[in-house]
Short mmCIF file of the C-alpha atoms (twelve columns), coordinates in Angstrom:
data_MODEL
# 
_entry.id   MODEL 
# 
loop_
_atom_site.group_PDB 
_atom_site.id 
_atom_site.type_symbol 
_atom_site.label_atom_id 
_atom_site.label_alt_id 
_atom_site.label_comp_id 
_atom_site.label_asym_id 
_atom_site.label_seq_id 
_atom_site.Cartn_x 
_atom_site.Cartn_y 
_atom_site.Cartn_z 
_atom_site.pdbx_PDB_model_num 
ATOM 1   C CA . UNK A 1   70.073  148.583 14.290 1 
ATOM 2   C CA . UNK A 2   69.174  146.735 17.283 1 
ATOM 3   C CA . UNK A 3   66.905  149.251 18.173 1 
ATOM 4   C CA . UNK A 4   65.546  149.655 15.106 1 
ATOM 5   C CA . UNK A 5   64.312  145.870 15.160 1 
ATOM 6   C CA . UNK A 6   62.938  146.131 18.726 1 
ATOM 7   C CA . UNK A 7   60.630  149.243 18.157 1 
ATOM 8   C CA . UNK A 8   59.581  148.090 14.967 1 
ATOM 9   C CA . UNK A 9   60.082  151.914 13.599 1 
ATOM 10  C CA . UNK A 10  62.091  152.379 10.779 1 
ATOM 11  C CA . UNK A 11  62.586  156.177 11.858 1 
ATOM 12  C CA . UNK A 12  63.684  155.359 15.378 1 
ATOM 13  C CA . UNK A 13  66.580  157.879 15.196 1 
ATOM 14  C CA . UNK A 14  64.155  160.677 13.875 1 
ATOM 15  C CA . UNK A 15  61.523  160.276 16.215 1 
ATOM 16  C CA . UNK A 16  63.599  159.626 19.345 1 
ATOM 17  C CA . UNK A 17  65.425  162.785 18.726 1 
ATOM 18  C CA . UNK A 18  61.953  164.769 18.478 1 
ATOM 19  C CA . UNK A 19  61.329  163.632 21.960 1 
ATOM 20  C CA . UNK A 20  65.197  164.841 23.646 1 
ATOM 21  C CA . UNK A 21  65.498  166.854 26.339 1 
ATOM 22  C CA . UNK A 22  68.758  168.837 27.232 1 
ATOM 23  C CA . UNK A 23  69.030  166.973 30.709 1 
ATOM 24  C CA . UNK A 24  69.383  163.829 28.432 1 
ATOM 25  C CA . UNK A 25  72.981  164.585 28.223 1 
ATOM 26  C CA . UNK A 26  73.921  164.725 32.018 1 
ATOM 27  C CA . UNK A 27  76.390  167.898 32.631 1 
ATOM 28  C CA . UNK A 28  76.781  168.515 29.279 1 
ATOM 29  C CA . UNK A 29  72.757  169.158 28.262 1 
ATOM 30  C CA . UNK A 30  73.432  171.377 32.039 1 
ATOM 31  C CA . UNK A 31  76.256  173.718 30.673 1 
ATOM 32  C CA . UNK A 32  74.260  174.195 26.861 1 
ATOM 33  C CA . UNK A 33  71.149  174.825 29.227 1 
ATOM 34  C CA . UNK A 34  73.017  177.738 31.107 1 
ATOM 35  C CA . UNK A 35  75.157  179.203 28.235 1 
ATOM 36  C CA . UNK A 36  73.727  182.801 27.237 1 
ATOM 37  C CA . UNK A 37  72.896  182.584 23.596 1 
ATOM 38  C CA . UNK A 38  72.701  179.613 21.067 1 
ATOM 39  C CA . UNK A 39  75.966  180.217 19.705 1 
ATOM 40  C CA . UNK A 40  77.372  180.168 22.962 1 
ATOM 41  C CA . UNK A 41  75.802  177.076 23.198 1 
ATOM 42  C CA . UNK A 42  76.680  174.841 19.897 1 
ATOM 43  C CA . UNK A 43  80.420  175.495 21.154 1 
ATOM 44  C CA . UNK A 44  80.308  173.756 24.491 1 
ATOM 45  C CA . UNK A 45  78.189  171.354 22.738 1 
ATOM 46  C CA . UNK A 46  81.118  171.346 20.382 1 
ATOM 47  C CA . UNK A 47  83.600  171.383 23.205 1 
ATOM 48  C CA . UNK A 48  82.306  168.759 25.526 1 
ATOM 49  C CA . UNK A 49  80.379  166.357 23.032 1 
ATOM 50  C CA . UNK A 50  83.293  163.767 23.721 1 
ATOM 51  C CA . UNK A 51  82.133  163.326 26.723 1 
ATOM 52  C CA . UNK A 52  78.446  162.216 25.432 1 
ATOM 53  C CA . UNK A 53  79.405  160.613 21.907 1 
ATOM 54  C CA . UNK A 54  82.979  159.323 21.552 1 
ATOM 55  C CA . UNK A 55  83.648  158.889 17.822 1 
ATOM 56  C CA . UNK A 56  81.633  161.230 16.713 1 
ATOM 57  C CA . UNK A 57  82.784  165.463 15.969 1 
ATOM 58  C CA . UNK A 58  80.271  168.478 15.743 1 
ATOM 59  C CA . UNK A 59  81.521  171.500 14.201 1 
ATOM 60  C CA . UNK A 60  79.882  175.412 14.037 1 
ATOM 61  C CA . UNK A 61  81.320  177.464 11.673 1 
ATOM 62  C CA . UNK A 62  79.991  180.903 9.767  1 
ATOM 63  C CA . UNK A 63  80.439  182.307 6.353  1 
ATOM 64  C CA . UNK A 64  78.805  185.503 4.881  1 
ATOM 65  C CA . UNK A 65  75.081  185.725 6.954  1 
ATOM 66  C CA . UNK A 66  75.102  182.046 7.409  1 
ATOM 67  C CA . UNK A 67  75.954  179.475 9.639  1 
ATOM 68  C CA . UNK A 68  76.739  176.111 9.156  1 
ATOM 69  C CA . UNK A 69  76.330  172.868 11.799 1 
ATOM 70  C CA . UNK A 70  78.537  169.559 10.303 1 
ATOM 71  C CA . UNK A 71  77.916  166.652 11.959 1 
ATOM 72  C CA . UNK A 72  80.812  163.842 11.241 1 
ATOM 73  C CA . UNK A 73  81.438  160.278 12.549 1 
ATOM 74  C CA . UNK A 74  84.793  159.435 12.717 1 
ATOM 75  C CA . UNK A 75  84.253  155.479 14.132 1 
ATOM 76  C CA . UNK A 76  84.108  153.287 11.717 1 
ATOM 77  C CA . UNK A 77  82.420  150.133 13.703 1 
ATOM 78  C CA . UNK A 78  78.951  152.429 13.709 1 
ATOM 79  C CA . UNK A 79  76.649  150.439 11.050 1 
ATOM 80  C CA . UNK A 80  73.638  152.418 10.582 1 
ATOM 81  C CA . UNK A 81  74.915  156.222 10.142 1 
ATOM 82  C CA . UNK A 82  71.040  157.305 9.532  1 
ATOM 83  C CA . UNK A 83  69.673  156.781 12.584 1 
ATOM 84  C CA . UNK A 84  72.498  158.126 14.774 1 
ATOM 85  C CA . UNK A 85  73.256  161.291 12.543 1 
ATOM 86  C CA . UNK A 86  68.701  162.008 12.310 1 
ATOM 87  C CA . UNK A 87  68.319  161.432 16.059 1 
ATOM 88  C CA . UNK A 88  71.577  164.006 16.414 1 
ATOM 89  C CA . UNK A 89  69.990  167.180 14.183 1 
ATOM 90  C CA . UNK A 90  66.366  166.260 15.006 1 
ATOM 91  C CA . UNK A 91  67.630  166.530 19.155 1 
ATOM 92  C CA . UNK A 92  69.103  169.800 18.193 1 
ATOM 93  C CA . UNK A 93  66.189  171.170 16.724 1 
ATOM 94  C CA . UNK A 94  63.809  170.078 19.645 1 
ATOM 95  C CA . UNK A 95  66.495  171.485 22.016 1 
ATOM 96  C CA . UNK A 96  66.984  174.727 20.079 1 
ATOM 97  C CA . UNK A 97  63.339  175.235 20.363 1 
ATOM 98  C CA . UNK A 98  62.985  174.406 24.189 1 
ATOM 99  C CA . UNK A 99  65.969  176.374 25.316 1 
ATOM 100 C CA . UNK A 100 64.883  179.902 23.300 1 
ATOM 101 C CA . UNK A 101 61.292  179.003 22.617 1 
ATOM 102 C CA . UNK A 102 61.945  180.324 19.005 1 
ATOM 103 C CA . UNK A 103 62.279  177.216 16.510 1 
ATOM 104 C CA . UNK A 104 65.583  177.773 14.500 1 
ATOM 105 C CA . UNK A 105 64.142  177.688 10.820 1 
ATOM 106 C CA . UNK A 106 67.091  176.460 8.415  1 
ATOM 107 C CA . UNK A 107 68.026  176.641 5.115  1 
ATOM 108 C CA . UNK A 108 68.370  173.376 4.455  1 
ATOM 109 C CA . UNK A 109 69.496  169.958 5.915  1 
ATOM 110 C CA . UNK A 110 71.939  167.882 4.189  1 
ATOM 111 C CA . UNK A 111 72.289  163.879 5.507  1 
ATOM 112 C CA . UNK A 112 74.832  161.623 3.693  1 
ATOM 113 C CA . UNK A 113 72.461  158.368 3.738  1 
ATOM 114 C CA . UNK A 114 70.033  157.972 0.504  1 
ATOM 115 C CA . UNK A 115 66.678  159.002 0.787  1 
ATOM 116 C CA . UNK A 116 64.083  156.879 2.713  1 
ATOM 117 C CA . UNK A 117 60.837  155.520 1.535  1 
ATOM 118 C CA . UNK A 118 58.562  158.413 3.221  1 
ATOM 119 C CA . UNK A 119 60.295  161.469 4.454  1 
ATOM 120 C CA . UNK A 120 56.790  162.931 5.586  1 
ATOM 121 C CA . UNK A 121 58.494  162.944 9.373  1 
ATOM 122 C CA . UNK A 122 61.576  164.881 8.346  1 
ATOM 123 C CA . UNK A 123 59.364  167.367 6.450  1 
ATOM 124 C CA . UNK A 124 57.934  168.374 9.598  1 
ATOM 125 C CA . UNK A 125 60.992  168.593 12.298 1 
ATOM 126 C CA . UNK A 126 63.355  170.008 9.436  1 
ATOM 127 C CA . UNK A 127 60.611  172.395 7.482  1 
ATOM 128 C CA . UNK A 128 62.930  173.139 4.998  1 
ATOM 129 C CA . UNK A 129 64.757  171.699 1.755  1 
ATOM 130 C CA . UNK A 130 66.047  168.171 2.590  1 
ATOM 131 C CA . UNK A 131 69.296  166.755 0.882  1 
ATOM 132 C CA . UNK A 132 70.093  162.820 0.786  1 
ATOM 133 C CA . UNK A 133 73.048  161.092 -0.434 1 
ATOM 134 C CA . UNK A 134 74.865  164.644 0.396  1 
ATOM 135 C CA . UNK A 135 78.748  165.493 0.471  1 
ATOM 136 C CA . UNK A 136 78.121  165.974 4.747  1 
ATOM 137 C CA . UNK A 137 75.950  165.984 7.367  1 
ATOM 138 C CA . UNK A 138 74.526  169.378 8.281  1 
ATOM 139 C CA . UNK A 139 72.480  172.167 8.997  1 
ATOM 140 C CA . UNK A 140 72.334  175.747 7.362  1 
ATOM 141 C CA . UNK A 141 70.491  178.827 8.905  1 
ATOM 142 C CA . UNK A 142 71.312  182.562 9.193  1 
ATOM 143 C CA . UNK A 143 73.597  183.716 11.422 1 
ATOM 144 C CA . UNK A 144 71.486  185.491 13.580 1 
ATOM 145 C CA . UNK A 145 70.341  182.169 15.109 1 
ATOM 146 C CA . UNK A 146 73.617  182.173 17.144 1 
ATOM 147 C CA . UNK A 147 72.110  185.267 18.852 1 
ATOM 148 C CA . UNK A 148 68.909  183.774 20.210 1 
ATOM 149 C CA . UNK A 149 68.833  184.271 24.176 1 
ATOM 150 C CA . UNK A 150 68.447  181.438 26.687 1 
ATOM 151 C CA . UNK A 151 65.640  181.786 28.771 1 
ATOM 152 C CA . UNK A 152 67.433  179.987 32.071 1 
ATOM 153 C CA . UNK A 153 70.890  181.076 31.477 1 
ATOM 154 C CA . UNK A 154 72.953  181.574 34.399 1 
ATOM 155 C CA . UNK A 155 76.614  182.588 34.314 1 
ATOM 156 C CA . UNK A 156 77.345  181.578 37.430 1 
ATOM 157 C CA . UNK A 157 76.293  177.910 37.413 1 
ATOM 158 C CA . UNK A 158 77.628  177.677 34.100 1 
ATOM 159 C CA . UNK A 159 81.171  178.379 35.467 1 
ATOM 160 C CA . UNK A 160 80.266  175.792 37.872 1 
ATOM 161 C CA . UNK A 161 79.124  173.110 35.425 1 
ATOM 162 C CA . UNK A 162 82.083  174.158 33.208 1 
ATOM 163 C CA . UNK A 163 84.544  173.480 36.270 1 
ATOM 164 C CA . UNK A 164 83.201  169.729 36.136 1 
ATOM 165 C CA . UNK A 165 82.468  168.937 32.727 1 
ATOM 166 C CA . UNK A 166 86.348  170.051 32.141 1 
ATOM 167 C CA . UNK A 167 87.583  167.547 34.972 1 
ATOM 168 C CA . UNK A 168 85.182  164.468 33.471 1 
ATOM 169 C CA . UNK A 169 86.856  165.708 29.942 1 
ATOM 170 C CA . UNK A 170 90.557  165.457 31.333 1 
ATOM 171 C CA . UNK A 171 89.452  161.879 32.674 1 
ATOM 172 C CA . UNK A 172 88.162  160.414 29.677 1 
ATOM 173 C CA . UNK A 173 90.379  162.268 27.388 1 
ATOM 174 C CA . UNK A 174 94.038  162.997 28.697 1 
ATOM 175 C CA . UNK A 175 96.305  165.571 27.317 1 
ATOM 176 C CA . UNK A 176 98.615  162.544 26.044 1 
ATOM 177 C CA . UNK A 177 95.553  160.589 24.805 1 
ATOM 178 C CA . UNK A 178 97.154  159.676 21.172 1 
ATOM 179 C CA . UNK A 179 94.030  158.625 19.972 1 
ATOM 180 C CA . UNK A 180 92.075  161.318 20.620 1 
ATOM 181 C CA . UNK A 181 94.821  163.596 18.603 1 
ATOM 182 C CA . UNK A 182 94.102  160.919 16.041 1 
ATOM 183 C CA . UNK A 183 90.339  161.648 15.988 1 
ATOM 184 C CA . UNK A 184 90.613  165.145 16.232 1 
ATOM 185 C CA . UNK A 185 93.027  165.238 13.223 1 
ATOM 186 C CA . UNK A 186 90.422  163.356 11.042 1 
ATOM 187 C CA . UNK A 187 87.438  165.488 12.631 1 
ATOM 188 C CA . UNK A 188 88.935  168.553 11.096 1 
ATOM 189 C CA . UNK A 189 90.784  167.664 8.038  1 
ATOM 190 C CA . UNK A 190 88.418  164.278 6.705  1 
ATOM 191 C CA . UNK A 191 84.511  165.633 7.722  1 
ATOM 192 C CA . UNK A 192 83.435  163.764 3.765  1 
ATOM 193 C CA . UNK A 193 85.597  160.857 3.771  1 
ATOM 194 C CA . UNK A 194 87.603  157.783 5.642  1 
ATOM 195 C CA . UNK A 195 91.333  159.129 5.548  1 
ATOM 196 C CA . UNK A 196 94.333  156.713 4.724  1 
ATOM 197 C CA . UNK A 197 96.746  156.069 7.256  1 
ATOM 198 C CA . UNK A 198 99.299  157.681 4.806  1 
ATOM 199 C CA . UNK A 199 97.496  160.834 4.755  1 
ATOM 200 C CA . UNK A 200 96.696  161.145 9.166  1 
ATOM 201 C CA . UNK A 201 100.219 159.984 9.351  1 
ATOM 202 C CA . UNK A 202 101.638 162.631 7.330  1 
ATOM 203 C CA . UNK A 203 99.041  165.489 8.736  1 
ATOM 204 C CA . UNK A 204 101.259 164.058 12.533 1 
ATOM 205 C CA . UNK A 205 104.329 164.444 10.749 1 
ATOM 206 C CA . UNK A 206 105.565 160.876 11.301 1 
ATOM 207 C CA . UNK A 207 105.713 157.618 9.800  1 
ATOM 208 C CA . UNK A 208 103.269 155.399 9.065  1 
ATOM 209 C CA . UNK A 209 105.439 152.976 11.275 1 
ATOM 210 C CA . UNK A 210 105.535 154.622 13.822 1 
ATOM 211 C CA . UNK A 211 101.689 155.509 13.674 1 
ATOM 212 C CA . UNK A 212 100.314 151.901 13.552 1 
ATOM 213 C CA . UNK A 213 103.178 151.415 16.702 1 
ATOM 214 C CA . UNK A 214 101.255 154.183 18.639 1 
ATOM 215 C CA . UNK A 215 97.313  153.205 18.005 1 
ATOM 216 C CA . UNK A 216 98.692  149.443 18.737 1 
ATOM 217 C CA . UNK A 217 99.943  150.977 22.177 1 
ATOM 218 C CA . UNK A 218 96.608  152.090 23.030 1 
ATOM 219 C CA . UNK A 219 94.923  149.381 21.821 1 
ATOM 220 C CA . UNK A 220 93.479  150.955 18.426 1 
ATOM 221 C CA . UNK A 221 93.630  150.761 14.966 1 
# 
């Protein structure tokens, strides 16, 4: 929101993410940029993005000759989804298109926020049918997307990278990190909605008790 204010651009999250560059992320953007194909690729993403966004979960999944990319945030302190979840799929698109110099053309683009007043900008980074007030945040394509080639991928430095974007993972994100199981529970099983604490409590088999003791012991509700 803050940002939104200074810039004076009421698409700040659209048009930032139109401008993104893979080397944005630090090692992460470096592994994606070495990985051999694009579905190679949305899984680091997928496996490392805690190490760029905490609180937020990306997800790549397939069905039939599609694919699907969901977008979900989990933290419940972010104010202004819109911006956060446009500059996310619009810096995917731009990267997508850098990376393979193919753009990936989707089926359509579903955001969760209501429609804003001109949507001329989205038109033309999306190019496809545009969905607001949707069920989730996401992208559909064809499958055979996942196959496009990166043009500087490297199997060798990506085992490298990999090596250290796994050690700044274990740092930030310990095996016994309660929390984390926490968000990783509500990633998969709550990608349209705010759970209860009755429902994450029963998905950990435990109490709610004994839930609320554990977040307090880590300092989160």
């Amino acid at each position: 929101s803050c940002a939104v204010e200074l810039s004076k651009d009421e698409y700040f999250g659209l048009h930032l993410g139109d401008y993104f560059e893979a080397t944005h992320l630090g090692i992460v953007g470096y592994v994606i940029m070495n990985c051999s194909t694009i579905g190679d690729a949305f899984e680091k993403f997928k496996q490392y993005y805690k190490i760029v966004a905490d609180g937020e979960h990306l997800n790549i999944e397939t069905e039939g000759d599609y694919a699907k990319l969901t977008y979900s945030i989990i933290d419940t302190t972010f104010k202004n989804k819109r911006h956060i979840s446009e500059l996310t799929f619009a810096s995917i698109m731009k990267t997508v298109k850098l990376l393979t110099g193919q753009s990936l053309i989707l089926e359509k683009a579903n955001f969760k926020h209501s429609e804003p007043k001109d949507i001329t900008d989205h038109e033309k980074i999306f190019n496809t049918e545009i969905n607001f007030s949707a069920d989730e945040y996401s992208l559909v394509f064809k499958k055979e997307y996942l196959n496009l080639e990166l043009k500087q991928a490297n199997s060798e430095l990506l085992s490298d990278l990999e090596g250290t974007a796994k050690n700044v993972l274990t740092k930030i994100c310990p095996e016994d990190d309660f929390r984390s199981k926490v968000l990783q529970i509500c990633a998969k099983h709550f990608t349209n909605s705010i759970p209860k604490i009755e429902q994450v409590a029963e998905l950990l088999v435990m109490s709610v008790r004994n839930l609320q003791i554990k977040l307090k012991q880590e300092d989160t509700t």
